[in-house]
C-alpha positions as CSV (number, residue, x, y, z in Angstrom):
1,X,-41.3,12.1,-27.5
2,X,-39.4,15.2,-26.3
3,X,-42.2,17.9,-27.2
4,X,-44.4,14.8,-25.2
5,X,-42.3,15.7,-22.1
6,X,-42.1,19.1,-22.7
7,X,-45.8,19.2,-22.7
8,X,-46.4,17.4,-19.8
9,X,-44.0,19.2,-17.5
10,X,-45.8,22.7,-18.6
11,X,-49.3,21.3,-17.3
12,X,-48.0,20.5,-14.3
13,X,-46.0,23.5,-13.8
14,X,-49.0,25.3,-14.6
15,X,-51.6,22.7,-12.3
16,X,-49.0,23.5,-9.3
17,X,-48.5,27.3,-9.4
18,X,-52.4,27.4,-9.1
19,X,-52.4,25.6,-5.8
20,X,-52.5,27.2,-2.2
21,X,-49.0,27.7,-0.8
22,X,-50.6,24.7,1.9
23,X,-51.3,22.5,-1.1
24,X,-48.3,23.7,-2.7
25,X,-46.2,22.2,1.0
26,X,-48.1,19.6,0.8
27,X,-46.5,18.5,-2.3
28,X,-43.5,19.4,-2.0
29,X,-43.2,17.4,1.2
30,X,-44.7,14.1,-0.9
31,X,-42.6,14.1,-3.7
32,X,-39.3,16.3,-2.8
33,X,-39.0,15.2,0.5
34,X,-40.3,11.8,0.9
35,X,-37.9,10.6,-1.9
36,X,-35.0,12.0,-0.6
37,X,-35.7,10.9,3.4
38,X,-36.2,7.1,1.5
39,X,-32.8,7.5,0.1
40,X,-31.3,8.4,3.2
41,X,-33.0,6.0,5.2
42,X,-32.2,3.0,2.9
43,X,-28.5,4.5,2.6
44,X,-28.1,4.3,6.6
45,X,-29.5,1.0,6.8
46,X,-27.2,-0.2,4.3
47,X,-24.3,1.5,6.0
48,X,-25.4,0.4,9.2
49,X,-25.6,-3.3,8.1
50,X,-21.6,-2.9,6.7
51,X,-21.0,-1.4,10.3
52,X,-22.0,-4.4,11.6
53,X,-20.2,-6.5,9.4
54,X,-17.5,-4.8,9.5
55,X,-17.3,-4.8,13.0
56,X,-18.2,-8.9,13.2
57,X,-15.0,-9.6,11.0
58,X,-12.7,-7.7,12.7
59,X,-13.8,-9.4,16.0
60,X,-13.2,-12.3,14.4
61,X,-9.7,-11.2,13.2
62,X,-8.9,-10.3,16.9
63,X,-9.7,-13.9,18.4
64,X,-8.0,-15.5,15.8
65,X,-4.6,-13.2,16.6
66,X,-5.4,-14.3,20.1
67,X,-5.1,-17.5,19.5
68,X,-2.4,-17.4,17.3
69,X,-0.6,-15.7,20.2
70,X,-1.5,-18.9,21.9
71,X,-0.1,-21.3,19.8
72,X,3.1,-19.5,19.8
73,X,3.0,-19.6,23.0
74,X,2.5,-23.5,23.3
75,X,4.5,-24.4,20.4
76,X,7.2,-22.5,22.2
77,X,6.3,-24.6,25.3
78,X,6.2,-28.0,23.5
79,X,9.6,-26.9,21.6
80,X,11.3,-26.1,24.7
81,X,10.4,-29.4,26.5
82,X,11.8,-31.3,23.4
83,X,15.1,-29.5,23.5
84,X,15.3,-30.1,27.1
85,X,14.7,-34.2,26.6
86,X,17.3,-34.0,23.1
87,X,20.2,-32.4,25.4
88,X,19.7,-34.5,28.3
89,X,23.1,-36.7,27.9
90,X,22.1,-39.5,30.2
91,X,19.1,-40.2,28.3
92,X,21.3,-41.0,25.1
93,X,24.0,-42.5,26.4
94,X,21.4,-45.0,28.3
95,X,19.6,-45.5,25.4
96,X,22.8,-45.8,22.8
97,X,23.8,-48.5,24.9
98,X,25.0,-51.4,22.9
99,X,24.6,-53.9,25.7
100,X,21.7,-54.8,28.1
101,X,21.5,-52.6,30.9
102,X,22.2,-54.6,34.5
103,X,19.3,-54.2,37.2
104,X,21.4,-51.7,38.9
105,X,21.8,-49.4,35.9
106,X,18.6,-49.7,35.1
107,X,17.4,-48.8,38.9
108,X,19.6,-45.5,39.0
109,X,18.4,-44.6,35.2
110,X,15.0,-44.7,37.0
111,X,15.4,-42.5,40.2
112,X,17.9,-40.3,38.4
113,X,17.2,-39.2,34.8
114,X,13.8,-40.5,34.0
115,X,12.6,-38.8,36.7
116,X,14.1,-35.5,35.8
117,X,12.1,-36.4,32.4
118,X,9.1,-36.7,34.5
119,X,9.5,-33.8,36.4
120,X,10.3,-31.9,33.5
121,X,6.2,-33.2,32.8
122,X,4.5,-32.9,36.2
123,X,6.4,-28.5,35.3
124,X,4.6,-28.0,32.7
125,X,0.6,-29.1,33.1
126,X,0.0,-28.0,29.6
127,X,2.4,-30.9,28.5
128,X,0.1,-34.5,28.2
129,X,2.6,-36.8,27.5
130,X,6.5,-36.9,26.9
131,X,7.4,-40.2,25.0
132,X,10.8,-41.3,23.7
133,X,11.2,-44.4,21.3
134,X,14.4,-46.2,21.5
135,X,15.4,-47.2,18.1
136,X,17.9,-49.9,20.1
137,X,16.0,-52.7,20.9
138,X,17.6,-53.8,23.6
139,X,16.6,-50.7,25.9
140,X,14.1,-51.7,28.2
141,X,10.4,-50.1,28.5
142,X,10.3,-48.0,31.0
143,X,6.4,-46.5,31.3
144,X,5.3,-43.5,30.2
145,X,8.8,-42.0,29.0
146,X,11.3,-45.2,27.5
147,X,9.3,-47.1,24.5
148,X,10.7,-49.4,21.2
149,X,10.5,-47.3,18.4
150,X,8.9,-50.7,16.8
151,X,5.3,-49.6,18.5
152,X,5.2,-46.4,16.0
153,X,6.9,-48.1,13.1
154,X,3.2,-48.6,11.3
155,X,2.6,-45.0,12.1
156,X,1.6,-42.6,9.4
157,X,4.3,-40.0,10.7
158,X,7.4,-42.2,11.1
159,X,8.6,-41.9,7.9
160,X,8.0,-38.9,7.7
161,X,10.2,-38.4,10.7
162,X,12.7,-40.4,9.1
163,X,13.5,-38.4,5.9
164,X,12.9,-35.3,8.1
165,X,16.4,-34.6,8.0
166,X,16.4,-33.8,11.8
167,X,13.7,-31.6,11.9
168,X,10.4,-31.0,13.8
169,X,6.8,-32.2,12.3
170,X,3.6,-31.3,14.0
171,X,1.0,-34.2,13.8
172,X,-3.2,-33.7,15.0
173,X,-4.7,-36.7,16.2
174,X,-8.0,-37.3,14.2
175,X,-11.0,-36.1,15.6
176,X,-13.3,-38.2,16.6
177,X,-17.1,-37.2,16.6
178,X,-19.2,-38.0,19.3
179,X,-22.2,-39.8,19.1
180,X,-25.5,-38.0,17.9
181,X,-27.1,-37.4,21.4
182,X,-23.9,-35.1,22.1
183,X,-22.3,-37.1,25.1
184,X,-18.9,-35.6,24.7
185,X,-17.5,-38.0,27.2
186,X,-17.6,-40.4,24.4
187,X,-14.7,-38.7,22.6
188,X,-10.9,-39.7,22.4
189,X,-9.1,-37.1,24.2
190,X,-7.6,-34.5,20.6
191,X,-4.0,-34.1,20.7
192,X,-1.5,-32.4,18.8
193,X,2.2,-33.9,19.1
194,X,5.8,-32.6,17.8
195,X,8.0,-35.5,16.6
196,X,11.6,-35.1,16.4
197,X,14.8,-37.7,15.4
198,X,16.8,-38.1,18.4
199,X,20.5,-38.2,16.8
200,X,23.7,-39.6,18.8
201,X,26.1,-39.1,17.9
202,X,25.4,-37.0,14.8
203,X,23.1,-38.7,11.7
204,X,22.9,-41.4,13.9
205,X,19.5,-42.6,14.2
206,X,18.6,-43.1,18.1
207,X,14.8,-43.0,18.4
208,X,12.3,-40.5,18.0
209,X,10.8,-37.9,20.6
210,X,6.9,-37.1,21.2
211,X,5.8,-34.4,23.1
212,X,2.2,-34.2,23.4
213,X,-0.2,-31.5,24.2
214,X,-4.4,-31.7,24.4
215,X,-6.0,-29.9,22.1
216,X,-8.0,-28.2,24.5
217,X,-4.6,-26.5,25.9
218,X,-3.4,-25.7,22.7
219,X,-6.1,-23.7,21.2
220,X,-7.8,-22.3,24.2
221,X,-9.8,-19.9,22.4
222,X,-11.7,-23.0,19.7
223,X,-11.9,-25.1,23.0
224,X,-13.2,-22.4,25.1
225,X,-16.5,-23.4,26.6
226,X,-17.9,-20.6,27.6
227,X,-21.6,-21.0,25.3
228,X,-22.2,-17.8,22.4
229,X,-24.4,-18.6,19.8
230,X,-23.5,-16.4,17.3
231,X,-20.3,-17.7,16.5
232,X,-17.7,-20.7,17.3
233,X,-14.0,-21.2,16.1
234,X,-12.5,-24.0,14.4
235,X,-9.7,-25.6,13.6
236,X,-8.6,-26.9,9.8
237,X,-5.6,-29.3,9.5
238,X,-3.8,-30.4,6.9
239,X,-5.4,-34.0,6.6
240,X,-9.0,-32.1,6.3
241,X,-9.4,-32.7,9.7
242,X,-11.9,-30.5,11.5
243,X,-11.4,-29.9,15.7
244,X,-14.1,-27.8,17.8
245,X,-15.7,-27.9,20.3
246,X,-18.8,-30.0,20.2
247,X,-20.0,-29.0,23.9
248,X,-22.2,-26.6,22.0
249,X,-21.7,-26.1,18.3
250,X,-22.5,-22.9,16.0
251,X,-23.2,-25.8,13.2
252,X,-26.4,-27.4,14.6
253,X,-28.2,-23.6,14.9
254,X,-27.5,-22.9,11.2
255,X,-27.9,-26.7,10.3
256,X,-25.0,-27.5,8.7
257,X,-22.2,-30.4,9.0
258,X,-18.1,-30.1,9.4
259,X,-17.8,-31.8,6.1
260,X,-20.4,-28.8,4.6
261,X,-18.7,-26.3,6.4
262,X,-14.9,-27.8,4.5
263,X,-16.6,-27.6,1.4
264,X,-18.0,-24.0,1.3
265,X,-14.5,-22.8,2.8
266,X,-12.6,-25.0,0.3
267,X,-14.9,-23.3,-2.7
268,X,-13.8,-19.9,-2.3
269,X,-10.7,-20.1,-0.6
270,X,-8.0,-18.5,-2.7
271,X,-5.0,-19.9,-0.8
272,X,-4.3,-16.3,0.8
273,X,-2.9,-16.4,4.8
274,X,-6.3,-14.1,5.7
275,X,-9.5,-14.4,3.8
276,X,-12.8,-13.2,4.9
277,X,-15.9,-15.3,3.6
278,X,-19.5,-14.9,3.2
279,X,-22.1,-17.9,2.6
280,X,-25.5,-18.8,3.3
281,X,-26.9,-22.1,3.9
282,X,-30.8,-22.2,3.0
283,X,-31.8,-19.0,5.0
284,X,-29.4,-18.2,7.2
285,X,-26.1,-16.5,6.5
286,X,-22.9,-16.9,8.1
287,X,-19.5,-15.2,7.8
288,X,-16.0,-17.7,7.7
289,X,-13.0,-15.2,9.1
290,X,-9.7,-17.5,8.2
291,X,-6.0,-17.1,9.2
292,X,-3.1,-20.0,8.2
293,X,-0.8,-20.9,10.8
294,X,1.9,-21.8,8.1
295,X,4.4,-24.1,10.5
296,X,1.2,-26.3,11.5
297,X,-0.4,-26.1,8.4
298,X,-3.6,-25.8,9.5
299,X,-6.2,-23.2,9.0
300,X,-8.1,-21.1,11.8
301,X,-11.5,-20.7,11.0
302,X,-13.8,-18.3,12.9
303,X,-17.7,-18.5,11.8
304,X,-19.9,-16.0,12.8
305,X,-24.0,-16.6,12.2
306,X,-25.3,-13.0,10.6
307,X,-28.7,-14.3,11.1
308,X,-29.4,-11.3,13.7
309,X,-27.4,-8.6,11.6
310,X,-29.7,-9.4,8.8
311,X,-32.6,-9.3,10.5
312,X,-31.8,-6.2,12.5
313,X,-30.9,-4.6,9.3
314,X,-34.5,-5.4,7.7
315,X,-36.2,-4.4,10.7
316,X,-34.9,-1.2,10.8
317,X,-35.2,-0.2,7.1
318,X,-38.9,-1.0,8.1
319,X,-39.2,0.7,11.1
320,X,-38.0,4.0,9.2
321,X,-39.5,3.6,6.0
322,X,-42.6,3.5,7.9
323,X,-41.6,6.3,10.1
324,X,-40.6,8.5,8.0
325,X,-44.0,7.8,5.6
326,X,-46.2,8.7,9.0
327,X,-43.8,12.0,10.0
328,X,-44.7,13.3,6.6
329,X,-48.3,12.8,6.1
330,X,-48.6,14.7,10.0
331,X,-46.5,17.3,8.8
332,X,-48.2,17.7,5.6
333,X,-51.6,18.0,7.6
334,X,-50.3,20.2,9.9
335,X,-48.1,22.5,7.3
336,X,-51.6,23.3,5.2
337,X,-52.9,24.6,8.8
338,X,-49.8,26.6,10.2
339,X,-48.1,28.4,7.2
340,X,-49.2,31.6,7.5
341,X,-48.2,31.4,11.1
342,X,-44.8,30.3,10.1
343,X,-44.3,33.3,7.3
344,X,-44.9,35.7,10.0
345,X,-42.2,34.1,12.7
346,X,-40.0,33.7,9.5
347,X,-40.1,37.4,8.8
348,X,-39.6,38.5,12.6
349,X,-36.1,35.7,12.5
350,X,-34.6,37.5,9.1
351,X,-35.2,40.8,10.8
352,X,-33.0,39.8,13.9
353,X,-30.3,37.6,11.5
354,X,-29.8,41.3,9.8
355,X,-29.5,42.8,13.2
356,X,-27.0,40.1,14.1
357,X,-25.2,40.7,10.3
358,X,-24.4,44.3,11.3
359,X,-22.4,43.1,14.4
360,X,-25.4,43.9,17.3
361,X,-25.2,40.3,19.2
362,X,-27.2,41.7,21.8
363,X,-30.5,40.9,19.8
364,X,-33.3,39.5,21.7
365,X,-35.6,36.9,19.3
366,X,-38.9,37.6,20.8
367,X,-40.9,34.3,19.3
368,X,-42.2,31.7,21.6
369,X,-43.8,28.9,20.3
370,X,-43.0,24.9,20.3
371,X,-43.5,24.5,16.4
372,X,-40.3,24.2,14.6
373,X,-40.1,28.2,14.2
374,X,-40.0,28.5,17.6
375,X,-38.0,25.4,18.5
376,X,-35.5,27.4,15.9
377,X,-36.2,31.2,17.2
378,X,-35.0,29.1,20.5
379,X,-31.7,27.5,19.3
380,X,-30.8,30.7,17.5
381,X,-31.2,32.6,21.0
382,X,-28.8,30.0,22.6
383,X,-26.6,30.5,19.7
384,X,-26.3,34.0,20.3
385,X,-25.6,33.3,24.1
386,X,-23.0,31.2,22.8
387,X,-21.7,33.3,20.4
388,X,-21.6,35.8,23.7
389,X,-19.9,33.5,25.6
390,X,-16.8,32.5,23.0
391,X,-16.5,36.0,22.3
392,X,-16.2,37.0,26.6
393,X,-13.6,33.0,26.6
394,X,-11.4,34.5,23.6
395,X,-10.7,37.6,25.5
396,X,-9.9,35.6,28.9
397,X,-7.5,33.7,26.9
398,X,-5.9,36.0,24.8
399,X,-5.3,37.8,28.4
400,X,-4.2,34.7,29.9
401,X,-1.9,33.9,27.0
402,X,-0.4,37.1,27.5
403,X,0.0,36.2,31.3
404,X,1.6,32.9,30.4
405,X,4.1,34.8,27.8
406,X,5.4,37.3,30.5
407,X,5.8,34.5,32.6
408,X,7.6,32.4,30.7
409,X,10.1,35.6,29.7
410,X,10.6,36.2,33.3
411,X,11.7,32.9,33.4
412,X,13.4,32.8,30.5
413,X,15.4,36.3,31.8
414,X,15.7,34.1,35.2
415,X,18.0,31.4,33.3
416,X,20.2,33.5,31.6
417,X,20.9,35.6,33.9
418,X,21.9,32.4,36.0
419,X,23.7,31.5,33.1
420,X,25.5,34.6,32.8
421,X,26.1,34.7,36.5
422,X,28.2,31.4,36.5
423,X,30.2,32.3,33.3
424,X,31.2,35.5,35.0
425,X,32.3,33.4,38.3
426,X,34.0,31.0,35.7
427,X,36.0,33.6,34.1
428,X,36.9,35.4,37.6
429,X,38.0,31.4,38.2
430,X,40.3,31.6,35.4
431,X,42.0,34.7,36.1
432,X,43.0,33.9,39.3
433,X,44.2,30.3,37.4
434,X,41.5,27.7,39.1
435,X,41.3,26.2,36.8
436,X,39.5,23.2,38.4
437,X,36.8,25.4,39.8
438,X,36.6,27.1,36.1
439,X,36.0,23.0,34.9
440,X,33.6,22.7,37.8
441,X,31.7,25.6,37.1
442,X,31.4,24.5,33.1
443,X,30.5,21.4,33.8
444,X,27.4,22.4,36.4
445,X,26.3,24.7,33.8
446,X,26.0,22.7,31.1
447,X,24.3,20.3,33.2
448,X,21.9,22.9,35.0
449,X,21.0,23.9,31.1
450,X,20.2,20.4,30.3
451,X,18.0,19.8,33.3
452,X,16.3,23.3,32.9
453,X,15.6,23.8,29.4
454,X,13.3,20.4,29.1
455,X,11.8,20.8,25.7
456,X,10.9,17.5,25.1
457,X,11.3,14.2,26.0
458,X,13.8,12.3,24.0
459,X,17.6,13.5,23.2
460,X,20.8,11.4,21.8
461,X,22.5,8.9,23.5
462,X,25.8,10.9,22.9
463,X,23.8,14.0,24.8
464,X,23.0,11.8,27.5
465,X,26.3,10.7,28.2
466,X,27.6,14.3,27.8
467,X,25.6,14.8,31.2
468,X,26.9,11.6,32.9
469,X,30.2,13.0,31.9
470,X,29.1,16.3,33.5
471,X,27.8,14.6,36.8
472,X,31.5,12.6,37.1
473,X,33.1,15.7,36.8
474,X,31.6,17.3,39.8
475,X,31.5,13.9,41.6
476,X,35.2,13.9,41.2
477,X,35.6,17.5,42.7
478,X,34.2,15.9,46.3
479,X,35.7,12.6,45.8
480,X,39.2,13.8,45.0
481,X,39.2,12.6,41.4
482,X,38.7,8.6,42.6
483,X,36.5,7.7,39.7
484,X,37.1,7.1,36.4
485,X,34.2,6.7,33.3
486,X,34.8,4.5,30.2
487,X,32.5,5.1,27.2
488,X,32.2,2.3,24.7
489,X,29.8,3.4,22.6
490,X,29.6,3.5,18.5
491,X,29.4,6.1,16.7
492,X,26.3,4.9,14.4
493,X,24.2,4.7,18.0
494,X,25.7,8.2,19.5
495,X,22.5,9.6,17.8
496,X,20.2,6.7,19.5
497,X,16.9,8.0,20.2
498,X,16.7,7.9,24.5
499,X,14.7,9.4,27.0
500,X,16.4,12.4,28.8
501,X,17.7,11.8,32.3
502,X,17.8,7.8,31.9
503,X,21.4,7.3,32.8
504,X,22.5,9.6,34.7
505,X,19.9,8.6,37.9
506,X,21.5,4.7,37.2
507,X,25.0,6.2,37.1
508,X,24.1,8.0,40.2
509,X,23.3,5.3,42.1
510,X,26.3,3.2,41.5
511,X,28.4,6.2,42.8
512,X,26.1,6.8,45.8
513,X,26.1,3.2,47.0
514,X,28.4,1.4,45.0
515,X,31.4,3.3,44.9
516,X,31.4,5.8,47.4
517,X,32.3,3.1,50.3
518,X,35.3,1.5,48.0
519,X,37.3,4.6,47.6
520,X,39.6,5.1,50.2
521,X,40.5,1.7,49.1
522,X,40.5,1.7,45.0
523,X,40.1,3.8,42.4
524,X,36.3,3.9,41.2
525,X,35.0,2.8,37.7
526,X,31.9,3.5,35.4
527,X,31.8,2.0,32.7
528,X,29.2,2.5,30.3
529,X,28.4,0.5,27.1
530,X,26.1,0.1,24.5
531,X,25.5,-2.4,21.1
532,X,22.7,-3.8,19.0
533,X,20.8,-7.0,19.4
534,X,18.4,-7.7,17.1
535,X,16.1,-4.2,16.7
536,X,16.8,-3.6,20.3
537,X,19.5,-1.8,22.0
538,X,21.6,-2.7,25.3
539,X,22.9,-0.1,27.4
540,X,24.9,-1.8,30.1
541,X,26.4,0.4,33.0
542,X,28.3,-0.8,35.0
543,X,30.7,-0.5,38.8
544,X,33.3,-2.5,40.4
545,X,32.2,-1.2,43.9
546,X,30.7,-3.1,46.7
547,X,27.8,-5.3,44.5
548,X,24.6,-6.5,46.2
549,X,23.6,-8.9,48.7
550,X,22.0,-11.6,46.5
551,X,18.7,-11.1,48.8
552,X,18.5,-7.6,48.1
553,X,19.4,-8.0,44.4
554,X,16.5,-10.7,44.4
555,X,13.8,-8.1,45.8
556,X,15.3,-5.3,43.5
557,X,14.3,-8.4,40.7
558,X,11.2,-8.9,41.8
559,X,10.1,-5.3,42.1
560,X,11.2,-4.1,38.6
561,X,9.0,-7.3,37.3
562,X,5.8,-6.7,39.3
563,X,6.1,-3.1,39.5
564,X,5.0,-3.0,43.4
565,X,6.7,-1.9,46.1
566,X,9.3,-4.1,47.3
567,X,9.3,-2.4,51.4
568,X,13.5,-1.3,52.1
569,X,14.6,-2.3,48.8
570,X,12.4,0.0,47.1
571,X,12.5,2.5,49.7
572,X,16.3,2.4,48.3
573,X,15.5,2.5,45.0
574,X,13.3,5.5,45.2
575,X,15.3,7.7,47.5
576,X,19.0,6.3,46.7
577,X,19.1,8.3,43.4
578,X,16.5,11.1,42.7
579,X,14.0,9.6,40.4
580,X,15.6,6.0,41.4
581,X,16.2,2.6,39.5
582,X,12.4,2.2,39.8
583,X,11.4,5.4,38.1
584,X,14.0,5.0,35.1
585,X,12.4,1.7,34.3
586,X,8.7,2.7,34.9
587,X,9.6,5.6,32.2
588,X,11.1,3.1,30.1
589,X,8.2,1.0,30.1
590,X,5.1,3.9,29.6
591,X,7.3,4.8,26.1
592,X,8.6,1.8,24.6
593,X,6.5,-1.0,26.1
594,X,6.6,-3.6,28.3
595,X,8.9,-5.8,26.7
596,X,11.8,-2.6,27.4
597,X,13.3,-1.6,31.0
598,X,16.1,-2.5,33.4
599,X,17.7,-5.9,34.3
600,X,20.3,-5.9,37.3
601,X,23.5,-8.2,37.3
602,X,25.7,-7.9,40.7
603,X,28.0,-9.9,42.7
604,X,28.6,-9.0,46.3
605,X,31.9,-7.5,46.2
606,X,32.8,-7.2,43.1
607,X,30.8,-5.6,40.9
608,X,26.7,-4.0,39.7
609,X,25.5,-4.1,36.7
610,X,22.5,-2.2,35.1
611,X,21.2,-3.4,31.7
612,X,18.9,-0.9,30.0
613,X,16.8,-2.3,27.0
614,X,14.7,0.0,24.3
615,X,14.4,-0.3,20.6
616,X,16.5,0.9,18.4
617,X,15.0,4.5,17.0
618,X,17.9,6.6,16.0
619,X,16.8,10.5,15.5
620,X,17.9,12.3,12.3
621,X,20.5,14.8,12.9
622,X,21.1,14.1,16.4
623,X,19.5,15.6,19.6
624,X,19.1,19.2,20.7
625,X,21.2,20.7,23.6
626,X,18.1,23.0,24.3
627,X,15.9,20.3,24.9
């Protein structure tokens, strides 16, 4: 079989080194170049299609994360209602109530605390309903807040609720579908409720609480009914239970039911948080995207039709396949007519690329010509220009560089010979025993190098309040030594990870309007403090000068949340204290986030307060003076 092959591939050596060199790039165009172009196209199809997909199930993964953002968000909302109604202690006292409640109790439980309850409703529009069920029988209904607890006894929850041990469960109402013709105004209204034991006093049953949202507020993104037709999200509970949006449903277009739709997710789903599925029912195929909400027990399910990927994907291996099969069959035809003309343009190119070896880049490729030669001959003549051109640039900045160096050494010369300048004047201060002025002059220096020598961003927290101390020093020079700073800070946050010149414009400010108007009658205190809470860091400094009128400390509020100018006040906060109040927390906020920044406590008279927030990022080995 071998001397077979062997055989064979000597004929048709021999059959092709007797054909023309057109025959011979005929060929090779046919079976070298065709194969390999098929290759490629089916290999960029294929990636292409995986792009796609790809790109389909990480969509998917972002609307599901935005509506899990969401549900926090509303669960947080229903959980906080709940807590409101558990703690209000008129409601239990009125409904622990042994005895029957007179008219006149009853009549000022009405105008008073149940209407608080239903205010605490008509706050939040999201809420639907707020019910309490008094486990006291004796409690008169009072619609839609007071119930008997013997209305929900037959419920499917209540004993749950019961051996709940006091805490929350998170019931969906059953969906129901809507008739065939797709009149969604035949539906029950789709709720989701939290159910807790009211307790009073402790592990005494008192009733139960239900807060109840639609589910239409609660998943905004599954109810959302804005029409696309390539995908729909759904909602899985734990009963089985599947809640859409049946306005327009992705289901009908790739003809399947919510009960087929459970059973192909149920089939491969491997009880992972996040799983990524692919099906197809009959002829069209269809991604599921899922992600468990583990407190609700219910599954997020995001289905995506790839109907259109697939066929986009088939239509373009076509479209090139075919392409490609044309380009070569012209090219072939055309290569048989052309090659001699392309030898002789090849052989004029190779004797300018050995001109261009030998470092002459001043070559001039005389072939014109719009065949691929030429088309070449052309892009090697702009590659030359280029090569010009980068060669002409690297000079310009090599000078430029050296521009920027001397610069930077003259200003580099510039600072220390300031430097020296004020340790000269400091020593001269110490010889003739002024001392003060000596302390002065050390203190400006040091702060002058922190300011100047702005390497980076970020230094330690214990660097930053070297400054402060710096800036109190000199303050107390003017102010005849009237103010006093207290550091509380640990020493595992001293190397705290801060942005440079955060404090010191917010311990500026207090002195500027704060404290400066109190000292002729008290002495003046900073004090500046700083702990942990959670992966966060507080850094509270603080005055006991002249505090803030609460409208002006409103505005100052206001404008640090909304980031708009807030006219006078912050006018104030702008000029009062070089980069200002504003400033410090707009920095704050472009590095960390928008969750970090300022928060301002003051009483008029007494005291202003400046908390700073930013996470906890403590550098290794400290900060740098130099920075």
């Amino acid at each position: 079989m071998g001397a077979k092959w062997k055989k064979t591939l000597r004929k048709s050596g021999g059959w092709i080194s007797q054909l023309s060199l057109q025959k011979k790039l005929v060929f090779l165009y046919v079976v070298i170049i065709l194969a390999p172009v098929l290759i490629f196209t089916w290999n960029i199809s294929k990636n292409r299609f995986e792009t796609s997909i790809h790109d389909a199930r990480r969509e998917s993964e972002y609307i599901l994360e935005l509506e899990k953002v969401n549900i926090e968000e509303n669960k947080e909302k229903i959980r906080r209602t709940a807590q409101i109604v558990v703690a209000n202690q008129s409601l239990t006292e009125f409904i622990s109530q042994k005895e029957e409640h007179d008219v006149k109790e009853l009549l000022n439980f009405k105008r008073s605390t149940l209407s608080d309850v239903l205010q605490l409703k008509y706050n939040n529009p999201a809420i639907e309903n707020i019910h309490v069920y008094a486990a006291n029988h004796k409690v008169k209904e009072m619609w839609p807040i007071i119930y008997d607890e013997r209305r929900i006894e037959n419920s499917d929850w209540f004993q749950d609720i019961l051996e709940s041990g006091g805490t929350e469960i998170w019931r969906m109402k059953q969906q129901n579908v809507a008739p065939s013709d797709g009149d969604a105004a035949a539906q029950d209204p789709q709720e989701i409720s939290l159910y807790r034991e009211l307790e009073y006093p402790k592990d005494e049953h008192l009733g139960t609480i239900e807060i109840t949202m639609l589910l239409e507020n609660f998943f905004p993104k599954v109810f959302n009914d804005v029409e696309n037709s390539n995908s729909q999200t759904f909602v899985l509970d734990e009963k089985s239970s599947i809640h859409f949006e049946q306005t327009h449903s992705l289901l009908k277009d790739i003809g399947m039911s919510p009960q087929e739709l459970k059973e192909k997710f149920y089939q491969k789903n491997s009880g992972e948080m996040n799983q990524t599925m692919m099906f197809s029912n009959g002829e069209v195929p269809f991604m599921i995207v899922s992600s468990y909400v583990e407190d609700l027990g219910i599954d997020l399910l995001h289905v995506v039709s790839l109907e259109e990927i697939f066929q986009e994907r088939d239509q373009l291996r076509a479209f090139i396949i075919l392409g490609t099969i044309t380009l070569i069959v012209l090219l072939s035809f055309i290569t048989h007519g052309l090659v001699s003309l392309i030898l002789k343009k090849l052989h004029l190119l190779i004797e300018s690329m050995k001109k261009v070896e030998k470092g002459d880049f001043t070559v001039d490729v005389d072939i014109q010509g719009n065949d691929e030669i030429g088309r070449l001959s052309s892009h090697y003549r702009n590659m030359l220009g280029k090569i010009n051109t980068l060669i002409a640039e690297s000079v310009n900045k090599e000078a430029a560089t050296k521009e920027a160096e001397l610069h930077a050494l003259k200003m580099q010369i510039d600072s220390h010979f300031l430097y020296n300048t004020l340790e000269n004047i400091k020593m001269m201060a110490e010889i003739d025993g002024k001392y003060d002025i000596s302390d002065a002059l050390t203190s400006l220096g040091e702060m002058m190098r922190y300011n100047l020598k702005w390497k980076k961003d970020f230094v330690s927290l214990k660097e930053e309040v070297g400054h402060i101390r710096n800036y109190i020093d000199l303050m107390n020079i003017r102010l005849d030594h009237r103010l006093d700073l207290q550091i509380d800070i640990p020493p595992h946050l001293e190397d705290q990870d801060v942005l440079k010149m955060s404090f010191q414009p917010i311990v500026e400010n207090s002195v500027k309007h704060g404290l400066q108007p109190i000292l002729h009658e008290k002495k003046g205190i900073i004090s500046v403090q700083a702990y942990t809470e959670g992966n966060d860091i507080k850094v509270i400094i603080s005055d006991n000068g002249t505090g803030m009128d609460p409208l002006i400390l409103q505005k100052l509020r206001e404008s640090l949340q909304e980031g708009t100018d807030m006219t006078e006040t912050s006018n104030r906060m702008r000029t009062g204290s070089g980069i200002g109040l504003y400033n410090v927390h707009e920095r704050v906020q472009l590095y960390y986030g928008k969750e970090y920044g300022l928060t301002i406590n003051s009483e008029e008279g007494y005291y202003t307060e400046v908390v700073v927030t930013i996470p906890c990022l403590v550098l290794e080995g400290g900060g740098d003076l130099s920075a």
